[in-house]
LUMMAR-288863 format. One record per residue (C-alpha): residue number from 1; residue in one letter; x, y, z. Coordinates in nm, 2 decimals. Layout:
<recs>
[NUM, 'A', [X, Y, Z]]
...
</recs>
This chain:
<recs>
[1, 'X', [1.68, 1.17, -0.69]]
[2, 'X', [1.35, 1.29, -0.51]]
[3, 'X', [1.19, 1.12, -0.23]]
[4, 'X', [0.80, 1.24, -0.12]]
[5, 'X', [0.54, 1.08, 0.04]]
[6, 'X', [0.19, 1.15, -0.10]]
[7, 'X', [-0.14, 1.13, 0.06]]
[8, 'X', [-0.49, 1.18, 0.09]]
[9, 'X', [-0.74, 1.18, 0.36]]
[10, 'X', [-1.11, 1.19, 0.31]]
[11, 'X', [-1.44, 0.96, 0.45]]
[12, 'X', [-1.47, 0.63, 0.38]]
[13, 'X', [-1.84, 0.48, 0.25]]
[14, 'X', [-1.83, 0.06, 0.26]]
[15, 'X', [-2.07, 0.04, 0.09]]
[16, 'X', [-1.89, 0.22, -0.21]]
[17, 'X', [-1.50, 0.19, -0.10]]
[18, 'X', [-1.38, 0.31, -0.41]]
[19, 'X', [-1.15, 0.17, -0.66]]
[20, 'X', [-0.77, 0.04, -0.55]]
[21, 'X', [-0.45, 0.01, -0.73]]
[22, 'X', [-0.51, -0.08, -1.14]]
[23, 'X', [-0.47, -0.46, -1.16]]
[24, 'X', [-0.34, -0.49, -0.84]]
[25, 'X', [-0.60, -0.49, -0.59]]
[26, 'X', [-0.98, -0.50, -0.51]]
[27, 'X', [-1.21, -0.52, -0.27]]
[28, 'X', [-1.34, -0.82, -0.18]]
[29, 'X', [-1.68, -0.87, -0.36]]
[30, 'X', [-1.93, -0.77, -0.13]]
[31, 'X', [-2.32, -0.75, 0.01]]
[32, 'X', [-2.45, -0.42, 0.15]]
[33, 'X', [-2.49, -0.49, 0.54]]
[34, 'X', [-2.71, -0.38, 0.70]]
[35, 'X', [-2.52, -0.23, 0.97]]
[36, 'X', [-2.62, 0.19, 1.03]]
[37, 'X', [-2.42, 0.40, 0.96]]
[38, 'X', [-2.37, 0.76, 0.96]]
[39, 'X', [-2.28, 0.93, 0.66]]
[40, 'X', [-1.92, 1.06, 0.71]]
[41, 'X', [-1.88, 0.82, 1.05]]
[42, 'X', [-1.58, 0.65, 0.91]]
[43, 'X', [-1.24, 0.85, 0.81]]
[44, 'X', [-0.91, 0.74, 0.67]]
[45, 'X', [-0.58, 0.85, 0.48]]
[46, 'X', [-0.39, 0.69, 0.24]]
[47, 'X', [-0.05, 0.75, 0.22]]
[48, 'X', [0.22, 0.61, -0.07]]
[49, 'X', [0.61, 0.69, -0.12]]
[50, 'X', [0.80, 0.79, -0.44]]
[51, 'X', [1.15, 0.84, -0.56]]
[52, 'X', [1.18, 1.03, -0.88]]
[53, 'X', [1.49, 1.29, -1.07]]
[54, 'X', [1.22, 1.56, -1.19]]
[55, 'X', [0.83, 1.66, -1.21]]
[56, 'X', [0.74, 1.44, -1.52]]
[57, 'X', [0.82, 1.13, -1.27]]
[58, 'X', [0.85, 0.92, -1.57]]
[59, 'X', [1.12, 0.71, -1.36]]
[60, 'X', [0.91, 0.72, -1.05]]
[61, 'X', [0.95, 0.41, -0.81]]
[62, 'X', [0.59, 0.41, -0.61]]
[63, 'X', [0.53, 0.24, -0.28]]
[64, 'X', [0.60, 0.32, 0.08]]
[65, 'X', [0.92, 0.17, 0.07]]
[66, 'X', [1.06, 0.41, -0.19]]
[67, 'X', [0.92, 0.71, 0.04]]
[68, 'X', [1.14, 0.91, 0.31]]
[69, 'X', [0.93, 0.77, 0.62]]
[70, 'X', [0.90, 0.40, 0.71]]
[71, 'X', [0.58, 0.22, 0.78]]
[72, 'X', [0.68, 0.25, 1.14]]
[73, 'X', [0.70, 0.58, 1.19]]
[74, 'X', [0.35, 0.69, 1.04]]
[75, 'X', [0.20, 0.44, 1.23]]
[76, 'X', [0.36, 0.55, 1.54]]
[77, 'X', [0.21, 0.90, 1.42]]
[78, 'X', [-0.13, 0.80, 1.29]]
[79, 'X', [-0.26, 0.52, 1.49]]
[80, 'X', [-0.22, 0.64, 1.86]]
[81, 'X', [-0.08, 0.49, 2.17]]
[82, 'X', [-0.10, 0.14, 2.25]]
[83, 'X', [0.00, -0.18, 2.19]]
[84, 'X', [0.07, -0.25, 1.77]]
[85, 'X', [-0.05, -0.58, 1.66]]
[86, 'X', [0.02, -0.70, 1.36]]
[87, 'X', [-0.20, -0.93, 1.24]]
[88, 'X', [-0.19, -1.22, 0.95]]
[89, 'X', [-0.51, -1.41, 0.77]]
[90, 'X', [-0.31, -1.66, 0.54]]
[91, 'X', [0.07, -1.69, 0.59]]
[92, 'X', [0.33, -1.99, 0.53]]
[93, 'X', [0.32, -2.25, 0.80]]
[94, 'X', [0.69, -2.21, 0.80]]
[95, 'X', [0.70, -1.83, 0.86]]
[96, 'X', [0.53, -1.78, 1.20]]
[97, 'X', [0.71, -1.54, 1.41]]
[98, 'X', [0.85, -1.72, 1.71]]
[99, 'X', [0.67, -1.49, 1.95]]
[100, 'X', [0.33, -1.54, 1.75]]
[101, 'X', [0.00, -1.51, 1.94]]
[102, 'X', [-0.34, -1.68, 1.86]]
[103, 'X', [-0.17, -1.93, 1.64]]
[104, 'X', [-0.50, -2.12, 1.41]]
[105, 'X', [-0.41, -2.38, 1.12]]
[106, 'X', [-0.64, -2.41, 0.84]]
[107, 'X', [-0.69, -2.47, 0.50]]
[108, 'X', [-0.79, -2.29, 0.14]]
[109, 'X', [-0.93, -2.37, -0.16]]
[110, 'X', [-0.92, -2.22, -0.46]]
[111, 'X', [-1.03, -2.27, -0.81]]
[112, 'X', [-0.69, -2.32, -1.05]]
[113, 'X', [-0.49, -2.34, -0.71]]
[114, 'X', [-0.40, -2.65, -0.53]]
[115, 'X', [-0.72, -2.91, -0.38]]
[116, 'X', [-0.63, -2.83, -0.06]]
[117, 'X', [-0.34, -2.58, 0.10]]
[118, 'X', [-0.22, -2.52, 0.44]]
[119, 'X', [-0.24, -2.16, 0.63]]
[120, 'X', [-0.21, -2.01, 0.93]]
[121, 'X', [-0.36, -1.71, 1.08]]
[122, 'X', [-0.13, -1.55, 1.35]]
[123, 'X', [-0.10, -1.20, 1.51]]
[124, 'X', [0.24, -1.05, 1.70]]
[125, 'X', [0.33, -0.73, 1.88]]
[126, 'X', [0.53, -0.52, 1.69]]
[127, 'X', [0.74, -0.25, 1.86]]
[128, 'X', [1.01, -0.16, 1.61]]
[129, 'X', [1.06, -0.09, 1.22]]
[130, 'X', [1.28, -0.43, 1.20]]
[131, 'X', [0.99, -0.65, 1.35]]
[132, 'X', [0.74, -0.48, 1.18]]
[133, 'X', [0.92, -0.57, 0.82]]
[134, 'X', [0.96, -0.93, 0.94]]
[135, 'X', [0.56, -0.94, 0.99]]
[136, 'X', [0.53, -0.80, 0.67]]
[137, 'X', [0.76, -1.03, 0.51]]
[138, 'X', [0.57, -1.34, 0.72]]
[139, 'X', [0.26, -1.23, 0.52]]
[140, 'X', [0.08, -0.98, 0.79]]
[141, 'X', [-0.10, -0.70, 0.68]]
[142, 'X', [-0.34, -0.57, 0.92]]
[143, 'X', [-0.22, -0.32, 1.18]]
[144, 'X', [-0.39, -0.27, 1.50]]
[145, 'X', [-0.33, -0.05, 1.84]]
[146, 'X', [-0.51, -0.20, 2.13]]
[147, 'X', [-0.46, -0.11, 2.50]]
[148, 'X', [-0.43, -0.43, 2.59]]
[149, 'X', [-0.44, -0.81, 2.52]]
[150, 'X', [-0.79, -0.93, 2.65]]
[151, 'X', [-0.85, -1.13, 2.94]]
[152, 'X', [-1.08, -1.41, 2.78]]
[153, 'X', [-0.86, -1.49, 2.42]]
[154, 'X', [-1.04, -1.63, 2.12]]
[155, 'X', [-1.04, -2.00, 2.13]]
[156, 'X', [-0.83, -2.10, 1.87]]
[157, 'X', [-1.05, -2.42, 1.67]]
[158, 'X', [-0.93, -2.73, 1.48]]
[159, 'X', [-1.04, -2.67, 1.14]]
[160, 'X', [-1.19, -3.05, 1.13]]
[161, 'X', [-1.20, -3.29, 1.46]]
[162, 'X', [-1.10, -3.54, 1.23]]
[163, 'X', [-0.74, -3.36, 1.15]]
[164, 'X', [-0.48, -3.41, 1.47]]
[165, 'X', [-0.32, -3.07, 1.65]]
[166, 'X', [-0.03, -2.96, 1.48]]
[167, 'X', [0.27, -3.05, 1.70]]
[168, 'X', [0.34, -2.69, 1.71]]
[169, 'X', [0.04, -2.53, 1.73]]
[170, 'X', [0.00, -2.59, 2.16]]
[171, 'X', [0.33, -2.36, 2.21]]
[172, 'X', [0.22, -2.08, 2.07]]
[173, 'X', [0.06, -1.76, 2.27]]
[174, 'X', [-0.27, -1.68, 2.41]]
[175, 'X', [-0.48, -1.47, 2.14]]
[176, 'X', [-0.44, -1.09, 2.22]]
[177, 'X', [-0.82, -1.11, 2.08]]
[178, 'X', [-1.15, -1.20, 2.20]]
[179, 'X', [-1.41, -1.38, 2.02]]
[180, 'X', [-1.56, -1.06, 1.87]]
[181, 'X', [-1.28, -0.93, 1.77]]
[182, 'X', [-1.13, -1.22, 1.61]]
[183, 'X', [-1.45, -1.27, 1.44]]
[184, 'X', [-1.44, -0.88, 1.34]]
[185, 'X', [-1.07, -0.94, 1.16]]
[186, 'X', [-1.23, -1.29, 0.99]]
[187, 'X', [-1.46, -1.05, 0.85]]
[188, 'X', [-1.25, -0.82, 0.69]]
[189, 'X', [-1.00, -1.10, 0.54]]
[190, 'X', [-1.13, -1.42, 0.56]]
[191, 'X', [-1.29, -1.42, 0.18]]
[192, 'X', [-0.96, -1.33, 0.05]]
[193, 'X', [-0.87, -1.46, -0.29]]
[194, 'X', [-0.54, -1.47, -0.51]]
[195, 'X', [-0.51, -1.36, -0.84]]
[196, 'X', [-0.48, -1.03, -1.06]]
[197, 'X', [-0.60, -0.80, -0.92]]
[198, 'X', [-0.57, -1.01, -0.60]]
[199, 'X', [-0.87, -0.94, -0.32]]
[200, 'X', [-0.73, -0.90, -0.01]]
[201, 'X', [-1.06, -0.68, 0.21]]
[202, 'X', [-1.39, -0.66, 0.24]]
[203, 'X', [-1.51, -0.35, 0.29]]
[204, 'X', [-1.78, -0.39, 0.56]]
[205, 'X', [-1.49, -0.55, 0.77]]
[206, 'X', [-1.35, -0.20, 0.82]]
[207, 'X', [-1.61, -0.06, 1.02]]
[208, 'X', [-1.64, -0.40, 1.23]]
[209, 'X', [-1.31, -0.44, 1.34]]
[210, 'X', [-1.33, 0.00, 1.45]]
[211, 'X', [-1.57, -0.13, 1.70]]
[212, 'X', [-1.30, -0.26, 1.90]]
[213, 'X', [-1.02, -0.03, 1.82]]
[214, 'X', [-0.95, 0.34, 1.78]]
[215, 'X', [-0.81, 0.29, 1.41]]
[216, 'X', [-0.67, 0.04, 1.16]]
[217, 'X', [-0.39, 0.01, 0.93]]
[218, 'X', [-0.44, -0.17, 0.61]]
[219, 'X', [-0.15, -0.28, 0.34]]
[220, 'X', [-0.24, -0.18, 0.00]]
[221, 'X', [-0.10, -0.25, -0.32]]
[222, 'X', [0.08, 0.01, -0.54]]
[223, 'X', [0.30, 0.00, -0.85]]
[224, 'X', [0.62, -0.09, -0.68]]
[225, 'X', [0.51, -0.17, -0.34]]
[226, 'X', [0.28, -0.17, -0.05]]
[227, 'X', [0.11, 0.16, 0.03]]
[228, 'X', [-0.06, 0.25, 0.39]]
[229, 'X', [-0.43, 0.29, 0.43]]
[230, 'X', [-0.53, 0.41, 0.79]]
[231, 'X', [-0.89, 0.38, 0.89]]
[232, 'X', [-1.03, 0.52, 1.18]]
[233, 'X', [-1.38, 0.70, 1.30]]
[234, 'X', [-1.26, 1.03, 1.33]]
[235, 'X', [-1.07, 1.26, 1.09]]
[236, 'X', [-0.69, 1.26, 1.07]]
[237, 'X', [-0.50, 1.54, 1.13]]
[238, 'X', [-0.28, 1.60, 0.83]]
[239, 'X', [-0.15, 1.90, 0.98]]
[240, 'X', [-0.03, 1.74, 1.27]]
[241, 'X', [0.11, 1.50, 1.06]]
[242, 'X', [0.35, 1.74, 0.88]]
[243, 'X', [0.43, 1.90, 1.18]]
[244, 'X', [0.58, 1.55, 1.38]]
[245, 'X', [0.77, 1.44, 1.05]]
[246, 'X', [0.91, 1.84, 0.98]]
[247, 'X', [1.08, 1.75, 1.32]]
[248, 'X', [1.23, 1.44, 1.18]]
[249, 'X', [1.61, 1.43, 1.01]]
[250, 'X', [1.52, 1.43, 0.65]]
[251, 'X', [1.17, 1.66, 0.66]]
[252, 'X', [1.01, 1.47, 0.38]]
[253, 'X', [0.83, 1.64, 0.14]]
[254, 'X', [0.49, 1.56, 0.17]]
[255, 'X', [0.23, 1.61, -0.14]]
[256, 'X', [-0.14, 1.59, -0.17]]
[257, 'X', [-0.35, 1.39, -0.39]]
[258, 'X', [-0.69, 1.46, -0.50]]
[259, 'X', [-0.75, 1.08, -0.54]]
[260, 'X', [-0.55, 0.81, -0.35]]
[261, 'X', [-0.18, 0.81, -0.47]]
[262, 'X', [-0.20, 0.42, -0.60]]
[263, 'X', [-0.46, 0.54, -0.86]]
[264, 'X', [-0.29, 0.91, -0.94]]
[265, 'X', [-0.07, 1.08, -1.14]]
[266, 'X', [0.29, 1.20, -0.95]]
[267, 'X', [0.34, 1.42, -1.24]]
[268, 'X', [0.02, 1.64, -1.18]]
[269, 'X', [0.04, 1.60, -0.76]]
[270, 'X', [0.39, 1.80, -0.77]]
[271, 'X', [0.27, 2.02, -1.09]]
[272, 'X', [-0.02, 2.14, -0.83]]
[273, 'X', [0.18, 2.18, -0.52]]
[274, 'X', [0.44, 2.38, -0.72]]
[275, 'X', [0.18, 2.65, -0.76]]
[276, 'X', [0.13, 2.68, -0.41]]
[277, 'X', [0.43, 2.68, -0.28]]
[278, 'X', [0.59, 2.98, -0.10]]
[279, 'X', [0.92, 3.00, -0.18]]
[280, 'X', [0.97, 3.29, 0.12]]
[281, 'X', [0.87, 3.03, 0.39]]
[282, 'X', [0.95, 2.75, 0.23]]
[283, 'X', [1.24, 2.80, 0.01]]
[284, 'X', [1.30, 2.67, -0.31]]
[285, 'X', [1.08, 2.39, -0.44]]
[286, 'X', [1.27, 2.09, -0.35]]
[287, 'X', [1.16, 1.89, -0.72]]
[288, 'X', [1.38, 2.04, -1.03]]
[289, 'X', [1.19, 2.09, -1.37]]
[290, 'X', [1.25, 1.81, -1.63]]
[291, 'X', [1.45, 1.93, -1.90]]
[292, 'X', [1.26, 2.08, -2.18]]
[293, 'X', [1.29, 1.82, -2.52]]
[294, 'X', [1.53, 1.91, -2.78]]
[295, 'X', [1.43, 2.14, -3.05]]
[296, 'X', [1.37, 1.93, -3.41]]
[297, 'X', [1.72, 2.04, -3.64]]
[298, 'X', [1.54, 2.19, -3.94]]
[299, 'X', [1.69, 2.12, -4.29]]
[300, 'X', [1.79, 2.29, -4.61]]
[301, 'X', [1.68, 2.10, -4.96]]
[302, 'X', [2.05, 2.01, -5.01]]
[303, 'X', [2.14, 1.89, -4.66]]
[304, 'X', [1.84, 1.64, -4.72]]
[305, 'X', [1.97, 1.51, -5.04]]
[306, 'X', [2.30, 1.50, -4.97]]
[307, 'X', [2.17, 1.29, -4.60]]
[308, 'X', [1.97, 1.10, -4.83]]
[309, 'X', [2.23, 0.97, -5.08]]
[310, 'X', [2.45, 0.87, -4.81]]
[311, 'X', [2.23, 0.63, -4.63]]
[312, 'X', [2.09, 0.51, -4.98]]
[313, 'X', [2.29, 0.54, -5.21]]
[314, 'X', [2.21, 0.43, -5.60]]
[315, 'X', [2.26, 0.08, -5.73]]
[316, 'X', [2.57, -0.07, -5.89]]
[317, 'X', [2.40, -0.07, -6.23]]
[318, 'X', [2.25, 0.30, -6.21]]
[319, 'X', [2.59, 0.41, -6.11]]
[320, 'X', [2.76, 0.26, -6.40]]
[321, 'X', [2.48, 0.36, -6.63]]
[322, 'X', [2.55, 0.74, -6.53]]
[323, 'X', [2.95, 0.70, -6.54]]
[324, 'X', [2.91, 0.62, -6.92]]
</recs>
């Protein structure tokens, strides 16, 4: 089996994000703000893993997770230096990390869903691949670098004044965020609704939460798994990319998309890197061909009749007709 990691980076318009994964995911339904902003001001890459046994990729396996590099490590690559926060809009109440920062209880609504439903917004350090899966698995996915937690936190807000403080909710740590921020994050995820496709972000959060970071990390959906879209206000460096993760163990083999990977073809991404690849520099290309289909077994007239008596032969009463 083959393992790759696709990926595309190009500008980012809010105002026309583009589609995500098929029945998956969507945007958020949104308004145009009326926030300026430059044509090409806002960057990002999306990046999505695969394990396959040849081109056609019939028996492909999509999502970061099936991919040679972890979530981690192109993070650690793509986002910068800094603290990594991860950062959750509606998890369990029973799933908060124990070292969980800006810790708000509140409720949702939904139509078909439940009257009313407890969540909890939360956000945590992360500063390995274990507690980075454990946020994912509490329900976290926003990814932030900051360069440090600010010095006047988000106040954290009883949803009614009628409802009494959780008894856990006063042990839990300062926000890492201030108002603005916190507000900024609201933005992006606070509409969210469930569903297929679910709607996870709103577009015109992206470029409101950049105003207080360098770049953010967004879990997308993809056939098999999450994928990785990183957002930031100046280009990525794909090249840079390739070179930090040639230096790694495994060198992944890394292949472009003309469109982001959730909504492509694998079969037609590795059919197009195969004619540009150098075999001299690069050796052989690491994906074998599929096997070509077998040839149709032509016939005779007699083969076919005598095939055909045998799987339907005459009945009883035509056979003894003919033996007489």
């Amino acid at each position: 089996m083959v393992s790759a990691l696709g990926y595309i980076a190009e500008s980012f318009d809010p105002a026309a994000p583009g589609r995500l994964c098929r029945g998956r995911e969507r945007w958020i339904e949104y308004e145009t703000m009326e926030e300026d902003l430059e044509e090409g001001s806002i960057h990002r890459i999306i990046l999505s893993g695969a394990t396959f046994s040849d081109d056609r990729a019939r028996d492909a396996k999509r999502g970061i997770g099936f991919g040679p590099v972890t979530h981690f490590d192109l993070m650690q690559n793509l986002m910068g230096e800094g603290l990594l926060v991860a950062y959750c809009e509606e998890g369990h109440p029973h799933e908060i990390p124990d070292n969980a920062a800006g810790v708000e209880h509140h409720t949702v609504a939904r139509p078909g869903g439940g009257l009313r439903e407890w969540r909890v917004r939360w956000h945590v350090q992360v500063q390995h691949e274990e507690q980075l899966q454990q946020a994912l698995g509490a329900g976290a996915d926003v990814f932030v670098t900051i360069d440090a937690p600010t010095d006047k936190p988000a106040q954290v807000v009883p949803e009614s004044p009628l409802i009494p403080r959780l008894a856990d909710e006063s042990s839990s740590l300062p926000s890492y965020f201030n108002e603005s921020f916190a507000s900024a994050l609201f933005l992006l995820t606070g509409f969210r609704s469930e569903g297929r496709p679910n709607r996870y972000f709103q577009p015109w959060g992206v470029p409101a939460v950049l105003e207080h970071v360098h770049s953010v990390a967004l879990i997308h959906r993809d056939k098999h798994g999450p994928a990785l879209g990183v957002y930031g206000r100046t280009p990525f460096d794909v090249d840079s990319l390739a070179a930090a993760l040639a230096d790694s163990a495994d060198k992944p083999l890394l292949v472009p998309f003309a469109i982001p990977p959730m909504l492509a073809r694998w079969d037609r991404a590795i059919s197009e890197l195969r004619q540009i690849w150098d075999d001299s520099s690069l050796g052989p290309f690491p994906v074998p061909a599929a096997e070509p289909p077998l040839a149709p077994v032509e016939l005779d007239t007699a083969t076919v009749a005598s095939v055909d008596a045998e799987e339907n032969p005459a009945p009883e009463s035509e056979a003894s007709g003919a033996e007489e």
